[in-house]
C-alpha positions as CSV (number, residue, x, y, z in Angstrom):
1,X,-4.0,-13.6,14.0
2,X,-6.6,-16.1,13.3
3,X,-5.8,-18.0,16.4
4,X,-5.4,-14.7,18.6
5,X,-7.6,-12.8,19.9
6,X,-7.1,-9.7,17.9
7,X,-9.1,-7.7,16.6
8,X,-9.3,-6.9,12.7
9,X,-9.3,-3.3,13.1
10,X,-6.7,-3.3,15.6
11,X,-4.2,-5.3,12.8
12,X,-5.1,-3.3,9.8
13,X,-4.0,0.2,12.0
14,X,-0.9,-1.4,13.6
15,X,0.2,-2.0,9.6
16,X,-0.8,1.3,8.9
17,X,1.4,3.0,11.0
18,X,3.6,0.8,10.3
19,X,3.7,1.5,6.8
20,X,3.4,5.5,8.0
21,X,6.8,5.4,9.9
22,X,8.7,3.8,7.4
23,X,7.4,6.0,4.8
24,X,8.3,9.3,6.9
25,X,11.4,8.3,8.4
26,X,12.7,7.7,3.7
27,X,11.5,11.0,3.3
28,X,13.7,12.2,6.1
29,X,17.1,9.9,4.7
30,X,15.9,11.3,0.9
31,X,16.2,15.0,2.0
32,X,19.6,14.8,0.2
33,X,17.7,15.0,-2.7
34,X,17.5,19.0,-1.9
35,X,21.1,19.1,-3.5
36,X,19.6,18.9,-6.6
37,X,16.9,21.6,-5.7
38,X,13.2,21.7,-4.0
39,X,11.8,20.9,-6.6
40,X,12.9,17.4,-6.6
41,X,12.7,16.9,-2.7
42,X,8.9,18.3,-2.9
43,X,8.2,15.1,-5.6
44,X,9.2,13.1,-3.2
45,X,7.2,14.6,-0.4
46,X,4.3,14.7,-2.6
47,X,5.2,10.6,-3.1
48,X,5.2,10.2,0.6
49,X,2.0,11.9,1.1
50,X,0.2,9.6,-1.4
51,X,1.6,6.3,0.0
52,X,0.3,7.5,3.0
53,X,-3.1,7.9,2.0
54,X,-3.7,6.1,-1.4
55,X,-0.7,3.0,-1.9
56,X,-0.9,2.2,2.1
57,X,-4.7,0.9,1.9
58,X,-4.1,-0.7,-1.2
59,X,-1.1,-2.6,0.4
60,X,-3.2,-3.6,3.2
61,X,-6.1,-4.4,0.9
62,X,-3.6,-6.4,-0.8
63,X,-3.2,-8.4,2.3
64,X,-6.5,-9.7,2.6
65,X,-5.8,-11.8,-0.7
66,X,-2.4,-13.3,0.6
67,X,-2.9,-17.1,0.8
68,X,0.1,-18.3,0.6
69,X,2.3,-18.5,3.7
70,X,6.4,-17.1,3.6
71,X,8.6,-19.7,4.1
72,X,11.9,-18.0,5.4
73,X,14.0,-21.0,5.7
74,X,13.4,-21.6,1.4
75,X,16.9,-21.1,-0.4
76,X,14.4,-19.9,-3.9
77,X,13.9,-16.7,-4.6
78,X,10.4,-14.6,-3.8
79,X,8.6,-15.3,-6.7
80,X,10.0,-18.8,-7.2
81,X,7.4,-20.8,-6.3
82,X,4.6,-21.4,-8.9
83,X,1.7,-21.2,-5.9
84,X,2.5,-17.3,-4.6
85,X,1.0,-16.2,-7.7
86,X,-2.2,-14.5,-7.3
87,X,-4.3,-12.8,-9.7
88,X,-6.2,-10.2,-7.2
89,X,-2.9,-9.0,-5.7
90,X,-1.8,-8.6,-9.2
91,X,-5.0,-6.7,-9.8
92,X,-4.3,-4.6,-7.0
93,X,-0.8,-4.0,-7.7
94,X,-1.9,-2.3,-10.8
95,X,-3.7,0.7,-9.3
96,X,-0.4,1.3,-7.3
97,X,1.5,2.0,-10.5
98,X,-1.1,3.5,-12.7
99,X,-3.2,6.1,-10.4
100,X,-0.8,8.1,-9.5
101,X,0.5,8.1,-12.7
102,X,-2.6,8.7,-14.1
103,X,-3.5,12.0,-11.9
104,X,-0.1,13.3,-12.8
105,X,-0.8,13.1,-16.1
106,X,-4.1,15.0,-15.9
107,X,-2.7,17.5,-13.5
108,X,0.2,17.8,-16.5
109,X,-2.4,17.9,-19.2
110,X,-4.9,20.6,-17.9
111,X,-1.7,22.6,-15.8
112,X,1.2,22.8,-15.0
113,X,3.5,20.5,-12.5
114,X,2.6,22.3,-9.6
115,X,-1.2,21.1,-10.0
116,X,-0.2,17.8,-11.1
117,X,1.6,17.5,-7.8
118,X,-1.0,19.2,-5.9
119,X,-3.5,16.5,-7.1
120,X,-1.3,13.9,-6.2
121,X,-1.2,14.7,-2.7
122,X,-4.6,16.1,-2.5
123,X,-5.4,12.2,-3.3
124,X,-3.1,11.5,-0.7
125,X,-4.6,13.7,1.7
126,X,-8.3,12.5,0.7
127,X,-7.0,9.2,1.1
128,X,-5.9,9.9,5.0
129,X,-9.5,11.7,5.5
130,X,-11.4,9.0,4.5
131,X,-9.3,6.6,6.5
132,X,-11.6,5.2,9.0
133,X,-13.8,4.4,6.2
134,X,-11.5,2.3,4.2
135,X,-10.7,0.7,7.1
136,X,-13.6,-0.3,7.5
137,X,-14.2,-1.8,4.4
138,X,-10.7,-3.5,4.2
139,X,-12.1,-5.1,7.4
140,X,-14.9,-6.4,6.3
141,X,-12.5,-7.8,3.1
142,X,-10.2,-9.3,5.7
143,X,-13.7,-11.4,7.3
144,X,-14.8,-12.4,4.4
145,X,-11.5,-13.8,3.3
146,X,-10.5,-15.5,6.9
147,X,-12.0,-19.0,6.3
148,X,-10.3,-19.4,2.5
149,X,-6.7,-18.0,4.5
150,X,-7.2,-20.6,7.2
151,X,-7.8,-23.3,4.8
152,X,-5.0,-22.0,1.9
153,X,-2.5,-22.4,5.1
154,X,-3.5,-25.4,6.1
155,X,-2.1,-27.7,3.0
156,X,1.3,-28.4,2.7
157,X,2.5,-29.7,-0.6
């Protein structure tokens, strides 16, 4: 990407939908979930609906920290070598965890589980209408952290 003539915006939506068709097409394969009723299938919607909107721009957030280049020929494992670490996609793992989590609970504490699952996809839904403008500012992340990418793939140890 650094070396192509794409643009930022274009990358970041391309992962998106990405990360959009994947999601729908699990939702569609977990609709035997409805064996055990609808309420268990609608969790799982609700899930879809805020990894749409919330987890996806995290992940693609994510991906503006990622210095450290995949090697797919390596026999080690994913997290084997000592390097991959990094602190600010640890950071940003934790929101993925937590939030929803977190608005479930309040939806649990001040409700019942029909408005704790209501707020989690009305964050997923507020997530997808406020797309364009977390775009944009994931975009500007991805700028500012081109030149430390570049220079993070270009050592070899």
């Amino acid at each position: 990407m650094m070396t192509q003539n794409i643009p930022y915006r274009g990358y970041i939506t391309s992962k998106w939908w990405l990360i959009v068709i994947v999601t729908f097409f699990s939702t569609i394969i977990a609709s035997f979930y409805l064996f055990y009723g609808w309420e268990v299938y609608l969790t799982i919607v609700v899930g879809a609906i805020y990894n749409i909107g919330v987890n996806s721009h995290l992940v693609l957030l994510g991906g503006a920290f990622t210095k450290t280049p995949i090697d797919l020929s390596s026999a080690g494992g994913a997290f084997g070598d000592k390097k991959a670490f990094n602190v600010n996609a640890m950071l940003l793992s934790l929101p993925k965890i937590f939030l929803p989590l977190l608005i479930y609970w309040l939806g649990m504490h001040f409700g019942n589980k029909a408005i704790a699952l209501s707020l989690v996809a009305g964050a997923g839904v507020l997530g997808f209408i406020f797309k364009d403008r977390v775009f944009s500012l994931i975009e500007k992340r991805y700028k500012i952290e081109k030149y430390s990418t570049i220079s993070a793939y270009k050592q070899k140890s």
